[in-house]
C-alpha positions as a Markdown table, in Angstrom:
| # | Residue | x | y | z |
|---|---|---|---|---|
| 1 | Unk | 0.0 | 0.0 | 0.0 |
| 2 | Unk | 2.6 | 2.2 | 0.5 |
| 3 | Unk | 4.1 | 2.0 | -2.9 |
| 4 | Unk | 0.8 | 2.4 | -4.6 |
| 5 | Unk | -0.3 | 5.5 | -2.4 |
| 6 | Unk | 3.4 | 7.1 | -3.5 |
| 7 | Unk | 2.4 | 6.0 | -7.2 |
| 8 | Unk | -1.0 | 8.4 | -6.6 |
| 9 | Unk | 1.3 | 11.0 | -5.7 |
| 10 | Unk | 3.5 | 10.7 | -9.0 |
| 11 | Unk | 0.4 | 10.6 | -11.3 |
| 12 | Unk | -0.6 | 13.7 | -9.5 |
| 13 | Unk | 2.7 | 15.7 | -10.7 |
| 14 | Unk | 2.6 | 13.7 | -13.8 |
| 15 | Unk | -0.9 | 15.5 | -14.5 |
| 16 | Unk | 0.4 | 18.6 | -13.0 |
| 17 | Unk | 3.6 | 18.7 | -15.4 |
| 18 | Unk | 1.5 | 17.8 | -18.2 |
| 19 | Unk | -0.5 | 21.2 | -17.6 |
| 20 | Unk | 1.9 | 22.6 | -20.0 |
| 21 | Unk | 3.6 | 25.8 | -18.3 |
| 22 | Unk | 6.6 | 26.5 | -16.2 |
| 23 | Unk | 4.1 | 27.0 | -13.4 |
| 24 | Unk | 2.7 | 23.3 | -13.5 |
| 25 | Unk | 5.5 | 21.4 | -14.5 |
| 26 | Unk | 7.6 | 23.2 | -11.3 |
| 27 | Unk | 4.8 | 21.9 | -9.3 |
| 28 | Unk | 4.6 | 18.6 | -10.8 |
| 29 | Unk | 8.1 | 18.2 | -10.2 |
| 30 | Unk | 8.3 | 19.1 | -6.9 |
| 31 | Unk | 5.7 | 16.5 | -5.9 |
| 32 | Unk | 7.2 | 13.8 | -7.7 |
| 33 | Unk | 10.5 | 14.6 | -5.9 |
| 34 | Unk | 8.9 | 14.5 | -2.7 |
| 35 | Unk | 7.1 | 10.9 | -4.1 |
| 36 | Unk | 10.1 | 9.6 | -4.4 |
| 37 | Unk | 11.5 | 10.7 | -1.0 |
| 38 | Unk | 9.3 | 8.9 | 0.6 |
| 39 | Unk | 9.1 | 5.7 | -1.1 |
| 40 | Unk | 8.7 | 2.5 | 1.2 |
| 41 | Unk | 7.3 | -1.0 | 0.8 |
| 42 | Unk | 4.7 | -2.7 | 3.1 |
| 43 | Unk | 2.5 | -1.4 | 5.9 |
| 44 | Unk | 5.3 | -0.3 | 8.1 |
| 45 | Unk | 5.9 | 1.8 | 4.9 |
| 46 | Unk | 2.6 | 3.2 | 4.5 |
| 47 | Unk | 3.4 | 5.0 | 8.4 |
| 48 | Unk | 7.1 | 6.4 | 7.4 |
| 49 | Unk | 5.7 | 7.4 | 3.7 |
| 50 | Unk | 2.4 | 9.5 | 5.7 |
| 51 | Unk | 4.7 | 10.8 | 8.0 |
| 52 | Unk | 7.1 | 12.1 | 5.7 |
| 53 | Unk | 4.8 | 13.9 | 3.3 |
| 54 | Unk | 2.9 | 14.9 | 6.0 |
| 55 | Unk | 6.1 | 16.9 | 7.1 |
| 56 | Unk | 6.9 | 18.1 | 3.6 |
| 57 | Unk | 3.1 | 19.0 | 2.6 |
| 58 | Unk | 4.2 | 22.7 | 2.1 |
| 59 | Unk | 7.2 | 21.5 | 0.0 |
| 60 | Unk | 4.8 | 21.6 | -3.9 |
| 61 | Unk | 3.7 | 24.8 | -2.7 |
| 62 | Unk | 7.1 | 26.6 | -1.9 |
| 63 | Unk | 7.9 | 25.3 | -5.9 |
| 64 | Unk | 4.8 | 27.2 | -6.7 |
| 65 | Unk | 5.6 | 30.0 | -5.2 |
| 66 | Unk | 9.2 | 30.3 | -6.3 |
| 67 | Unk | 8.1 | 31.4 | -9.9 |
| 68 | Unk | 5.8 | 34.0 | -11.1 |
| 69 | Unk | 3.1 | 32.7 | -12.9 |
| 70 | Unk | -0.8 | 34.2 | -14.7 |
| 71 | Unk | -4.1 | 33.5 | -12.4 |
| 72 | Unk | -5.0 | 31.1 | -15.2 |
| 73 | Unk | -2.2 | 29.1 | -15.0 |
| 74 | Unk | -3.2 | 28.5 | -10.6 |
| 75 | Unk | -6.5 | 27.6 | -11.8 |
| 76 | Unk | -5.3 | 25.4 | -14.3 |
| 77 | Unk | -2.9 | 23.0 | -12.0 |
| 78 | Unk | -5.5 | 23.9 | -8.8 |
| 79 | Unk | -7.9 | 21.8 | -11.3 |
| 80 | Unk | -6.1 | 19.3 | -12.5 |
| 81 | Unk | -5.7 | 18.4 | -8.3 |
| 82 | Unk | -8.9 | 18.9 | -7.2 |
| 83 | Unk | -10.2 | 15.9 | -9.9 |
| 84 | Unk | -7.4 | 14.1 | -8.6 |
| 85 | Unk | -8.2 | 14.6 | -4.7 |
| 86 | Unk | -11.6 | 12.8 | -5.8 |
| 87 | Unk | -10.0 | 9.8 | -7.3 |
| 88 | Unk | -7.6 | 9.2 | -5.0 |
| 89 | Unk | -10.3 | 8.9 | -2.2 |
| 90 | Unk | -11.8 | 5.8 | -4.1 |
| 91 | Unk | -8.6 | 4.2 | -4.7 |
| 92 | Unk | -7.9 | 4.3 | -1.5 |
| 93 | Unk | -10.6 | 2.5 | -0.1 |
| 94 | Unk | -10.4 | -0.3 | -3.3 |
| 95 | Unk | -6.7 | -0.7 | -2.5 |
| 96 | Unk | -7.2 | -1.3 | 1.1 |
| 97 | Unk | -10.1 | -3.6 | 0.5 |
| 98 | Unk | -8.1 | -5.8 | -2.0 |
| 99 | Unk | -5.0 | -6.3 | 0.8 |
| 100 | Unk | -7.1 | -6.4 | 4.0 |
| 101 | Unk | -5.0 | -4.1 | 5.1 |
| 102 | Unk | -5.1 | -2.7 | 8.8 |
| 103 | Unk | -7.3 | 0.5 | 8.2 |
| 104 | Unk | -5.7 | 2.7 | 10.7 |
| 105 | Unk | -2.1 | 2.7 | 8.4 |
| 106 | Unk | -4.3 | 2.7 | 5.0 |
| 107 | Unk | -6.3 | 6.3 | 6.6 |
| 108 | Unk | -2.3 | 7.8 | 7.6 |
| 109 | Unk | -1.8 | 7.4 | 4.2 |
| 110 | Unk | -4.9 | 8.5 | 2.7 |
| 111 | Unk | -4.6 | 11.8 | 4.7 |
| 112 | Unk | -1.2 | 12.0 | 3.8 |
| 113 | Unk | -1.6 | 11.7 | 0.2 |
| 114 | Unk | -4.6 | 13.7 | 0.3 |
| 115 | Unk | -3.2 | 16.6 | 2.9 |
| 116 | Unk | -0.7 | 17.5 | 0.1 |
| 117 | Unk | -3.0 | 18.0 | -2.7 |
| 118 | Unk | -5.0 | 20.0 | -0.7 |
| 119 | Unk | -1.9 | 22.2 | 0.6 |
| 120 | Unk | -1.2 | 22.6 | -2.8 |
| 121 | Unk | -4.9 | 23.9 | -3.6 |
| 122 | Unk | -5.0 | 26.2 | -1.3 |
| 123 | Unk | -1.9 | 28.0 | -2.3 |
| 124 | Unk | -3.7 | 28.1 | -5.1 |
| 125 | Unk | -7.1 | 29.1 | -4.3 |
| 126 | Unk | -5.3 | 31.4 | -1.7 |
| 127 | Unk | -4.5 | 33.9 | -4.9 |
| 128 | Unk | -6.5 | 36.3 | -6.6 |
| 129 | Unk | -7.5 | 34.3 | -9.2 |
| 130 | Unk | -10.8 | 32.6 | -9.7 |
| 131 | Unk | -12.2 | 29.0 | -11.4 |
| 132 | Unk | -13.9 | 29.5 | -14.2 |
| 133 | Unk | -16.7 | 27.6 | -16.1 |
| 134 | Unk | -18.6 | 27.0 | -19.6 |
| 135 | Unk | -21.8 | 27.7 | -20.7 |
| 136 | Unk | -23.9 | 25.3 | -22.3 |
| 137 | Unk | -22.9 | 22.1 | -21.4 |
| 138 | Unk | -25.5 | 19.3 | -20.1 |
| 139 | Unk | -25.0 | 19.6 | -15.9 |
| 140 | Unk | -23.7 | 16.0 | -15.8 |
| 141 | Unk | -20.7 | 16.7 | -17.8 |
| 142 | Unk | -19.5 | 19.9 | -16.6 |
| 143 | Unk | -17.0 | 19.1 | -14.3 |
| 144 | Unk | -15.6 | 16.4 | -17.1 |
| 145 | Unk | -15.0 | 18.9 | -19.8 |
| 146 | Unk | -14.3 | 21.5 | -17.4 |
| 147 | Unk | -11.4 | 19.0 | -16.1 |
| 148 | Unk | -10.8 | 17.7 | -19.9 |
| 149 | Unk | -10.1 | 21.3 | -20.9 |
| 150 | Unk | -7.7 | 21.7 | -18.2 |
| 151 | Unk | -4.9 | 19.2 | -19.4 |
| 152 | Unk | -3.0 | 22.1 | -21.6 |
| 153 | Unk | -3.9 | 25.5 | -22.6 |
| 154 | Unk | -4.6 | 25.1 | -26.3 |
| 155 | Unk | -7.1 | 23.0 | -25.3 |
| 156 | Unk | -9.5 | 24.7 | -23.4 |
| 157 | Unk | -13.3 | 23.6 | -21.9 |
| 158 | Unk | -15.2 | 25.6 | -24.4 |
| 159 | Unk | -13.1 | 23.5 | -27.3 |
| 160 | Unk | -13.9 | 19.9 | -25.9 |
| 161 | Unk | -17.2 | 21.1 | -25.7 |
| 162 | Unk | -17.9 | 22.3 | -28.9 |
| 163 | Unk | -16.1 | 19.2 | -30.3 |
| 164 | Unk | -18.6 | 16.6 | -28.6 |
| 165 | Unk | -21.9 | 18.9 | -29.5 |
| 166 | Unk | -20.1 | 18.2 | -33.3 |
| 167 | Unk | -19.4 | 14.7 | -32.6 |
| 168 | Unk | -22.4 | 13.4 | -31.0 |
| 169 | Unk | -24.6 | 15.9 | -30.0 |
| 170 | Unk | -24.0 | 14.6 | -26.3 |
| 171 | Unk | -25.5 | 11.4 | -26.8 |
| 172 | Unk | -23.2 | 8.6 | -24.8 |
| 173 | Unk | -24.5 | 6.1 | -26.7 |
| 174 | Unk | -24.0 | 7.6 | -30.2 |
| 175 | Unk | -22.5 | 5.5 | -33.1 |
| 176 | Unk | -21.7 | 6.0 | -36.8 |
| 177 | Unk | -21.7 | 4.2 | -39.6 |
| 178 | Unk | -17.7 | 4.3 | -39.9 |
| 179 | Unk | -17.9 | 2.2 | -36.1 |
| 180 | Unk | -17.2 | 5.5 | -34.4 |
| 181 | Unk | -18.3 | 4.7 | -31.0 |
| 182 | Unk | -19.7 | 7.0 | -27.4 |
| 183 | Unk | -20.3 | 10.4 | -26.9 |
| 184 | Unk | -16.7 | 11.4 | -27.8 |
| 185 | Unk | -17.0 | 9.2 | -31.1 |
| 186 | Unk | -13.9 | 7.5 | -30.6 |
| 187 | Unk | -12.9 | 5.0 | -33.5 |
| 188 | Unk | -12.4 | 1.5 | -31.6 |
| 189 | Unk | -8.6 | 1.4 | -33.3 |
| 190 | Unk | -7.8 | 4.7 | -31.5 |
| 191 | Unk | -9.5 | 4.3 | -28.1 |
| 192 | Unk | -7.1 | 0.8 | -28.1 |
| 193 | Unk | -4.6 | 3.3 | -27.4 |
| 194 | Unk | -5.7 | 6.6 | -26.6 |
| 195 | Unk | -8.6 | 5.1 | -24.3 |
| 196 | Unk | -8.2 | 6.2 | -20.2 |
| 197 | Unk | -10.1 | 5.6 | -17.4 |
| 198 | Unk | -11.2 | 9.0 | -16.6 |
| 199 | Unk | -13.7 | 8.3 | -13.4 |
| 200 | Unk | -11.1 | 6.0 | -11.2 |
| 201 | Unk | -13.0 | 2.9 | -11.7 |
| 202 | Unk | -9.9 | 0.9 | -12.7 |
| 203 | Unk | -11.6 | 0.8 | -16.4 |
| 204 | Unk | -11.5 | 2.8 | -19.7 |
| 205 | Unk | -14.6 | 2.3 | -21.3 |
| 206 | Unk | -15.5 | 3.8 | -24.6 |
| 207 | Unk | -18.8 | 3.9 | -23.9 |
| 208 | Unk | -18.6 | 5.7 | -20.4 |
| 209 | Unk | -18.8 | 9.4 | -20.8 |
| 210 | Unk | -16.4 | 10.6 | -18.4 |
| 211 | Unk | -13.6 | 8.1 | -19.7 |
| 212 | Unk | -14.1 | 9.0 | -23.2 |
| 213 | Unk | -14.1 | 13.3 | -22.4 |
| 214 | Unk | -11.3 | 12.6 | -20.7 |
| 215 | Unk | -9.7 | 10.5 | -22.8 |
| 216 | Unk | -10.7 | 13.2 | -25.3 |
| 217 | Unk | -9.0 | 16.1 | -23.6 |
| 218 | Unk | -5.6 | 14.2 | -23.4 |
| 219 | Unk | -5.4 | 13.1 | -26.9 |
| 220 | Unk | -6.6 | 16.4 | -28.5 |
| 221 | Unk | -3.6 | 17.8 | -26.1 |
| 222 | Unk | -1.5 | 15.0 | -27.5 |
| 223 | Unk | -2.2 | 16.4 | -30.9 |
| 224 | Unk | -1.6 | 19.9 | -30.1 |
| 225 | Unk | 1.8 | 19.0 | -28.5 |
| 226 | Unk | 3.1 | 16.8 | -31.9 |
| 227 | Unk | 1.8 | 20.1 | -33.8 |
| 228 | Unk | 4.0 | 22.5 | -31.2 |
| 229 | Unk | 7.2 | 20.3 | -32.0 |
| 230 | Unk | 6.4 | 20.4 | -35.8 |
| 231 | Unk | 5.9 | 24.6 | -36.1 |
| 232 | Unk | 9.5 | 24.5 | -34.0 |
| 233 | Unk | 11.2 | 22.4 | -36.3 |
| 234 | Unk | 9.7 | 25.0 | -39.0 |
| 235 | Unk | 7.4 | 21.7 | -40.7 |
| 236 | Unk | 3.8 | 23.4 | -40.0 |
| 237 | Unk | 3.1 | 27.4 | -39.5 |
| 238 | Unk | -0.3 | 28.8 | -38.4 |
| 239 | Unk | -2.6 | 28.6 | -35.4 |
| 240 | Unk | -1.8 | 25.8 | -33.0 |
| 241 | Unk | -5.5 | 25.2 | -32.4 |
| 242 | Unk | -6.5 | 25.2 | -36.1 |
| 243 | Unk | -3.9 | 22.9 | -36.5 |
| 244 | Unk | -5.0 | 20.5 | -33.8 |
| 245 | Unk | -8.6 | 20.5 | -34.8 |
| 246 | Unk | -7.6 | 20.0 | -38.3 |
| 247 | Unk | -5.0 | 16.5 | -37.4 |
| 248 | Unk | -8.2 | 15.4 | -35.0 |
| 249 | Unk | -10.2 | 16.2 | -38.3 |
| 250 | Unk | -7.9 | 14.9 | -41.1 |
| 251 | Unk | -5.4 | 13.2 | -39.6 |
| 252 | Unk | -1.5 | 14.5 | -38.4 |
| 253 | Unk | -0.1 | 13.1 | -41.7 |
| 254 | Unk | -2.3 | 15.1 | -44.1 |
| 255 | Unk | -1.8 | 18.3 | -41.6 |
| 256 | Unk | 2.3 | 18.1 | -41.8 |
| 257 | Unk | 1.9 | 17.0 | -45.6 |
| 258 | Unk | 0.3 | 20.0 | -46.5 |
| 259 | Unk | 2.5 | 22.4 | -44.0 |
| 260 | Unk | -0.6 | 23.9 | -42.5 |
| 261 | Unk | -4.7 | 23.3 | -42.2 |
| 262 | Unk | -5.4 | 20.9 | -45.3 |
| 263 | Unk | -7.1 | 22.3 | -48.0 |
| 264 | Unk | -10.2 | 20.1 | -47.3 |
| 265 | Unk | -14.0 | 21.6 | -47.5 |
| 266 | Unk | -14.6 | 19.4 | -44.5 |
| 267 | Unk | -11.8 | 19.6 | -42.3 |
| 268 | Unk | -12.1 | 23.6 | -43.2 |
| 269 | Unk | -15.4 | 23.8 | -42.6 |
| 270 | Unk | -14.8 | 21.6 | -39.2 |
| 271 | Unk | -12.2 | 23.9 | -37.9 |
| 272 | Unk | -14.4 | 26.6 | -38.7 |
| 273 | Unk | -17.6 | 25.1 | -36.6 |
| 274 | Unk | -15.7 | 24.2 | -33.5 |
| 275 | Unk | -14.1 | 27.5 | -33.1 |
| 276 | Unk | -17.7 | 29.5 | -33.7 |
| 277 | Unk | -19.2 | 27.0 | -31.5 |
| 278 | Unk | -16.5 | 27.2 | -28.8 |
| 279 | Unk | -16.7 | 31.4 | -29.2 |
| 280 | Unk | -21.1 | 31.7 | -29.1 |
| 281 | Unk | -22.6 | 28.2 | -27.6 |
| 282 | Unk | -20.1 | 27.0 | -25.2 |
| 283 | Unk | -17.9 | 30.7 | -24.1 |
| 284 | Unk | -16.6 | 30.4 | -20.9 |
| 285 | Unk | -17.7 | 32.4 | -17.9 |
| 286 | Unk | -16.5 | 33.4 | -14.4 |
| 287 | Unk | -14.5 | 35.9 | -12.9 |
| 288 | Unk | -11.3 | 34.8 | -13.9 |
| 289 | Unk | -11.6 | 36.6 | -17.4 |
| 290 | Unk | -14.5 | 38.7 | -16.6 |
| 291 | Unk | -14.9 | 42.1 | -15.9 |
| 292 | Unk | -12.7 | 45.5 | -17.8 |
| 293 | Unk | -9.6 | 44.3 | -18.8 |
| 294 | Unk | -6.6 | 46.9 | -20.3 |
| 295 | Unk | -5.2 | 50.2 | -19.8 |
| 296 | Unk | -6.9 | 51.9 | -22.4 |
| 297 | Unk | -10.1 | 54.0 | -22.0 |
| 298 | Unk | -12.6 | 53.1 | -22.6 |
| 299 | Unk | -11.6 | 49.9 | -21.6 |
| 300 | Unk | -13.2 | 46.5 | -22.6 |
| 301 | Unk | -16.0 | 44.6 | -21.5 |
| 302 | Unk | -14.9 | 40.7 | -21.6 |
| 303 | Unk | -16.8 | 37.7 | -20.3 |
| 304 | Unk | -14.3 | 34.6 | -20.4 |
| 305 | Unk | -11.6 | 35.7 | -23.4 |
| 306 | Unk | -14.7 | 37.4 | -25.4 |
| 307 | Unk | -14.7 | 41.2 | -25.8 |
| 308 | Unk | -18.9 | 42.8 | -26.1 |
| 309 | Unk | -18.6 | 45.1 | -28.9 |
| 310 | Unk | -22.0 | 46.7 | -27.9 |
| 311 | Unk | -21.9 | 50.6 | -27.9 |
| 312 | Unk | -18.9 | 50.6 | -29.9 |
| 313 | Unk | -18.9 | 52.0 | -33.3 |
| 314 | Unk | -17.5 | 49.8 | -36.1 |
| 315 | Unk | -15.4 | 51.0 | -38.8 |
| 316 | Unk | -17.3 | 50.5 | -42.2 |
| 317 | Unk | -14.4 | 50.8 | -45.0 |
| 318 | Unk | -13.2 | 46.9 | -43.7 |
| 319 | Unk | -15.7 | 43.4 | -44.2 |
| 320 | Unk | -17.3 | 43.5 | -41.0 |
| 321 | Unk | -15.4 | 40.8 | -38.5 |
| 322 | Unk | -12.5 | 41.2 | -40.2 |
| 323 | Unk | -8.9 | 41.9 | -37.5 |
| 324 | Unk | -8.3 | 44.7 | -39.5 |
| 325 | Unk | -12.1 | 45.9 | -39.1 |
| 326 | Unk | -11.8 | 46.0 | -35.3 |
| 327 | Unk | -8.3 | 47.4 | -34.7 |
| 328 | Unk | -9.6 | 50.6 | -37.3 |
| 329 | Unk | -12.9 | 50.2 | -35.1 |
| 330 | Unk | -10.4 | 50.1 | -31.5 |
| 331 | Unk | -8.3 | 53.0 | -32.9 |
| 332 | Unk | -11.7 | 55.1 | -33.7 |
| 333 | Unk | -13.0 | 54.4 | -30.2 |
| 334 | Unk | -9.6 | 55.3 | -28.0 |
| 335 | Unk | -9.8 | 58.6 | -30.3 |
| 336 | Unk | -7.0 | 57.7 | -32.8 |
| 337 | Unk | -8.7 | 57.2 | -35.7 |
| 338 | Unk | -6.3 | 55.6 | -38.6 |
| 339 | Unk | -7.1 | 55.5 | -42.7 |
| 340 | Unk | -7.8 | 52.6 | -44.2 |
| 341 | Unk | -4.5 | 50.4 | -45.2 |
| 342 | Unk | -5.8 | 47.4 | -47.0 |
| 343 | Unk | -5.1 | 44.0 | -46.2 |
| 344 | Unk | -3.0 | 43.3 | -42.8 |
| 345 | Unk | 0.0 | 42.5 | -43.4 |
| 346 | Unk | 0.5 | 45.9 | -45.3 |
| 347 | Unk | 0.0 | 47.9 | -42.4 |
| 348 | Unk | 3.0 | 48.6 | -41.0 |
| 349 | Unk | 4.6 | 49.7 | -44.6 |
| 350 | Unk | 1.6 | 51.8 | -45.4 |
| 351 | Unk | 1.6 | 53.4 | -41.9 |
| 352 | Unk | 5.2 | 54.4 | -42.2 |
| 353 | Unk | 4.9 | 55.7 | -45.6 |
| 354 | Unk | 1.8 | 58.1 | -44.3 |
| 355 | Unk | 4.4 | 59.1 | -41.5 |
| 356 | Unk | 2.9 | 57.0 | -38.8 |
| 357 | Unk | 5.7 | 56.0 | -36.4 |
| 358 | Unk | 6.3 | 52.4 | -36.9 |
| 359 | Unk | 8.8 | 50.0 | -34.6 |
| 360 | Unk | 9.5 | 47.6 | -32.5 |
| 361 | Unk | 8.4 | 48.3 | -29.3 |
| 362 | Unk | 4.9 | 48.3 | -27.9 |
| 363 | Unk | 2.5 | 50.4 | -26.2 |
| 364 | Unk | -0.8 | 50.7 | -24.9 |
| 365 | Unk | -2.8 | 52.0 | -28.1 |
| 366 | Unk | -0.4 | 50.8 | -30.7 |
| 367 | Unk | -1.5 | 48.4 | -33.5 |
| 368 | Unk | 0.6 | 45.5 | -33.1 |
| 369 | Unk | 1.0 | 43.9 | -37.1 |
| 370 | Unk | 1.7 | 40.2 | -37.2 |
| 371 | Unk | 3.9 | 39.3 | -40.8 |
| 372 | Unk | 2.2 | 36.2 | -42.5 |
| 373 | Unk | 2.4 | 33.1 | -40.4 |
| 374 | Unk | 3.7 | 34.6 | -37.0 |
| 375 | Unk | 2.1 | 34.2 | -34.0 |
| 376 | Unk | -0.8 | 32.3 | -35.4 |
| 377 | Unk | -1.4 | 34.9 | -37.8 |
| 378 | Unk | -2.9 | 33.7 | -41.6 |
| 379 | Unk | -0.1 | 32.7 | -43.9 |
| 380 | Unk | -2.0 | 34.6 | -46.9 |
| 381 | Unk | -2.7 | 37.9 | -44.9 |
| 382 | Unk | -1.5 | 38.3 | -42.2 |
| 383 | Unk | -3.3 | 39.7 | -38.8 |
| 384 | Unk | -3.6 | 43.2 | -37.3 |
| 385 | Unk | -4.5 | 43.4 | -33.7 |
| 386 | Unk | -5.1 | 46.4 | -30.8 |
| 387 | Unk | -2.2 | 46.7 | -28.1 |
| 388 | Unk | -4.5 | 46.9 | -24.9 |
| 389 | Unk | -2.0 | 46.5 | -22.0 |
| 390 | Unk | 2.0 | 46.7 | -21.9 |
| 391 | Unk | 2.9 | 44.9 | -19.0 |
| 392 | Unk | 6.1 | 45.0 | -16.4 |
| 393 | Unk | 7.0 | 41.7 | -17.6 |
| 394 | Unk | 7.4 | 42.4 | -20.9 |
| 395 | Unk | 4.0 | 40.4 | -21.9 |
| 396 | Unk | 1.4 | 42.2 | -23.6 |
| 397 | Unk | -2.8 | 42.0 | -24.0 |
| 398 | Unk | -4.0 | 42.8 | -26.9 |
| 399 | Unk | -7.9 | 42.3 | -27.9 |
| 400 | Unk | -8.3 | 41.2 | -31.9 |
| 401 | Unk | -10.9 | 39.8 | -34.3 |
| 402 | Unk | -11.4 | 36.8 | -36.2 |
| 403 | Unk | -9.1 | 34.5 | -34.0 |
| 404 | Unk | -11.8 | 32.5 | -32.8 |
| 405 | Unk | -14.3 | 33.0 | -35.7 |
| 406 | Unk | -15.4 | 36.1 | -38.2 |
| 407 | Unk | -16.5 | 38.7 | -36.0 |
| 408 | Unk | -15.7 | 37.3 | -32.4 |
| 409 | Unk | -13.8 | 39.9 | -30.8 |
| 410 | Unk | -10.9 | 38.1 | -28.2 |
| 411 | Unk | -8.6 | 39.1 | -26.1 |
| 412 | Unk | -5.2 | 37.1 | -25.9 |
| 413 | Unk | -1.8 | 37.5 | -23.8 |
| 414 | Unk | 1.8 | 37.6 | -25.5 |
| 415 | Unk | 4.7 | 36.1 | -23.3 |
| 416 | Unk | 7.3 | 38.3 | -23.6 |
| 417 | Unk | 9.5 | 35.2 | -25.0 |
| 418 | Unk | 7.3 | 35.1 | -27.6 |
| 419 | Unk | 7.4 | 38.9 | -28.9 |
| 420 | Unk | 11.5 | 38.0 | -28.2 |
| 421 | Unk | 11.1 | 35.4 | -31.0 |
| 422 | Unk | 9.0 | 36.5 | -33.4 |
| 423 | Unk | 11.5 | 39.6 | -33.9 |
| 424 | Unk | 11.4 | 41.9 | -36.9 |
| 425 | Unk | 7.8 | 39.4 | -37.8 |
| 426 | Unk | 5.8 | 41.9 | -35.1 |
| 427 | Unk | 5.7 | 45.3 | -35.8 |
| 428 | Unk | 3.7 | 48.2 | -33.8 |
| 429 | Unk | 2.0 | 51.4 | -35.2 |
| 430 | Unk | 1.5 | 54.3 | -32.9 |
């Protein structure tokens, strides 16, 4: 028993790591350091592990707190622990039942195991930052995709959701006529290997619901991941998450084959569904990203990543929902109008000829102008966006349109580290 509760704690920073930031993966680490600490065998193990962590409990959340990190990110690893503080509870009490073991050593470690996770969680739900939810989705399956969409950040709960209402309309029993099976529509040949046991049952059903969103959640991440490595080694360019959906959609091969989304009317008009979906049907709510956001004044209204364009008036010389439609309609309503420049990836040439200052450093205000195929932005066009926020960090919020689907207004953040590297491919007109 020992052993096995130390292997709950590893799978707890394996899931933390695999949250995909420096925030997470410190963590993750730091509790599988202390899991291996305090290793033992046996039932006189299961007292020296439980006293051990017990002592250490703080240990994941000094790592935590040793690097600077966004609210979303704490919300992000707080989650993946909290689904894991539930499973571990009925693991516990299955393990002990199969070994007859002596219950007062099995509850030591149970507490033990579980006083960490919870010491970690309320570092995290110590901070300002607050758990946010998604619209739309049937009651019984809101804390799976919530939890599903927590995994990495590409991925988020408003994506799996839109991708099941695609896929099966919610219906756990679904089925199509190319063998797709469960409410995730899993083909048989893929759950063989991509299959989990997302509910702690000691199964992974294809059929079960919360398996297969689970199971979901990690292999769309998976995807995203393989796609990340590819745009590094320079084999794909263009939005991670268009990418993703389109390998889920047309497979990885024909995504890397192609260099970028595959010039297919379905897998284009699939990308194109999940993301509206995701943006209208299934938008995220909750404190975390609601409220006024930026420096700027007026200052935006956004409910989870989506900015209300109501009272605002739009620019009319650009297709309505177009980026460069709502950074002319952002400049108008900070009261710095700009003429009209054509498409995006102009802008910063045309702004410079009409004596606009253009450079390399943002501010709050500036148009930031993305070349083709940098930082997401389309590899025909390019993408023009609105500088909201210049941050100590170096990181930067900027609000844009057509991201997540014509005429969605978003906001995102820009790592520093990222601005670093796209170099001379980002450009800011003031």
């Amino acid at each position: 028993m020992g052993s096995t509760g130390m292997g709950w704690m590893d799978e707890a920073g394996a899931r933390l790591t695999v949250a995909d930031d420096d925030f997470a993966s410190k963590l993750g680490s730091a509790t599988r350091d202390l899991t291996f600490k305090a290793a033992r065998a046996g039932v006189k193990g299961v007292n020296s592990s439980a006293k051990f962590i017990w002592r250490h409990r703080r240990a994941p959340v000094k790592a935590a707190r040793d690097v600077q990190a966004t609210g979303q990110a704490a919300v992000r690893a707080a989650r993946v622990a909290a689904n894991f503080v539930r499973m571990a509870a009925s693991r516990v009490i299955a393990g002990a039942a199969s070994i007859s073991l002596p219950i007062l050593p099995v509850i030591a470690a149970m507490l033990a195991v579980l006083g960490v996770l919870l010491a970690v969680m309320g570092a995290f739900l110590g901070s300002n930052a607050s758990e946010s939810t998604v619209s739309g989705v049937p009651a019984e399956y809101e804390a799976d995709v919530i939890r599903a969409g927590s995994i990495c950040q590409v991925v988020t709960p408003s994506i799996i959701a839109a991708q099941i209402d695609q896929e099966s309309n919610w219906n756990p029993k679904a089925g199509s006529s190319a063998g797709a099976q469960g409410i995730a529509q899993f083909m048989p040949s893929t759950w063989a290997s991509a299959g989990k046991d997302g509910d702690g049952d000691g199964k992974a059903d294809i059929w079960n619901p919360h398996d297969a969103i689970w199971s979901q959640g990690n292999y769309m991440c998976n995807l995203a991941s393989q796609v990340e490595t590819a745009k590094k080694s320079g084999k794909l360019t263009g939005d991670t998450l268009e990418l993703t959906l389109a390998a889920y959609n047309a497979g990885l091969g024909s995504v890397l084959r192609y260099g970028m989304v595959p010039p297919f009317e379905e897998t284009i008009n699939y990308v194109r569904r999940i993301k509206e979906l995701a943006a209208t049907k299934y938008t995220a709510t909750g404190t975390a990203e609601g409220g006024t956001v930026g420096s700027l004044e007026p200052k935006l209204t956004v409910s989870g990543g989506i900015v209300s364009t109501a009272g605002i008036t739009p620019d009319t010389r650009y297709p309505w929902g177009q980026c460069t439609w709502w950074a002319a309609t952002r400049r108008a309503d900070i009261g710095k109008p700009i003429p009209g420049w054509g498409n995006a990836a102009t802008w910063a040439g045309s702004a410079a000829s009409a004596g606009y200052t253009v450079d390399g450093s943002p501010s709050a205000g500036s148009v930031i102008v993305f070349q083709p195929g940098v930082l997401g932005a389309s590899a025909d066009y390019g993408h023009v966006a609105m500088v909201e926020e210049v941050r100590g960090d170096g990181s930067i919020l900027i609000s844009e349109s057509n991201a997540l689907g014509l005429g969605v207004v978003s906001t995102r953040e820009i790592s520093a580290s990222q601005l670093a590297a796209a170099g001379n491919g980002v450009r800011y007109i003031h």
